[in-house]
N, C-alpha and C positions, 0 to 999 in steps of 0.2 A: 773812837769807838763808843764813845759814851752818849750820853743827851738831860735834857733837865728829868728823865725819869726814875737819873740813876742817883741823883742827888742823896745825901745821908746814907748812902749804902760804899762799901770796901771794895778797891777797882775788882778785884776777884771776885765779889757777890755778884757784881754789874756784869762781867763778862761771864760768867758761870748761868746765869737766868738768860742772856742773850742769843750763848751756844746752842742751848738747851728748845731757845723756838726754830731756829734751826734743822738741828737733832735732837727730840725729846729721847729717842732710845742712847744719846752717850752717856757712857759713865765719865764723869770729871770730878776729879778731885782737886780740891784747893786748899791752898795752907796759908794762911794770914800771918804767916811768921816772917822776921828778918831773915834773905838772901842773901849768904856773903859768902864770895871765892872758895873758902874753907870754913868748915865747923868753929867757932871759935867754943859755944857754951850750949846746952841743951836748948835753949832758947831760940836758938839761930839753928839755922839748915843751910848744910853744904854743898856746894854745885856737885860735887859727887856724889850726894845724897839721890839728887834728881834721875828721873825716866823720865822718858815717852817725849810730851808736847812742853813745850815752855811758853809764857807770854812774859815780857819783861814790860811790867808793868810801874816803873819805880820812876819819882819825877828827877833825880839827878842824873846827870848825864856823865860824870866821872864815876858812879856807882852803875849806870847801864857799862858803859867801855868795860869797867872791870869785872862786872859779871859775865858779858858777852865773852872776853877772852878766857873766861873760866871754862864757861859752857862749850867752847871749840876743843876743849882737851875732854872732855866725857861722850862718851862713844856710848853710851847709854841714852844719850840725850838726842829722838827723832828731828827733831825740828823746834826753833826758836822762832818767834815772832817779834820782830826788834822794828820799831817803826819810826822812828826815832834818831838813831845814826847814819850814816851816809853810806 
């Protein structure tokens, strides 16, 4: 998804400015916070927390599997972008 113009910027700044030429009229929101299965601390956001679109944008691939299996139990959640696992 990326290229060298996306360099020094946060994968959700890169993909939020990408969308955006795209679709200039979406609204997207992005949160630069830690994603884990459940809420642990104010600091973190819980897959329950989540709506709408997801991009699983994380480089571990035991922290993709376990947030993906989180995101199949929230019925809030339209669609996931996972490019990544099999």
């Amino acid at each position: 998804y990326y290229d060298t113009q996306d360099l020094g910027k946060t994968k959700v700044e890169a993909l939020k400015e990408k969308l955006l030429l795209i679709n200039p009229n979406a609204v997207i929101n992005i949160e630069n916070k830690k994603v884990m299965p459940t809420k642990e601390s104010d600091d973190v956001i819980g897959i329950e927390e989540l709506t709408g679109y997801v991009f699983l944008l994380v480089d571990s691939m035991k922290t993709r599997e376990n947030l993906w299996n989180a995101i199949k139990q929230n019925k809030n959640i339209v669609h996931c972008w996972e490019s990544r696992l099999g």
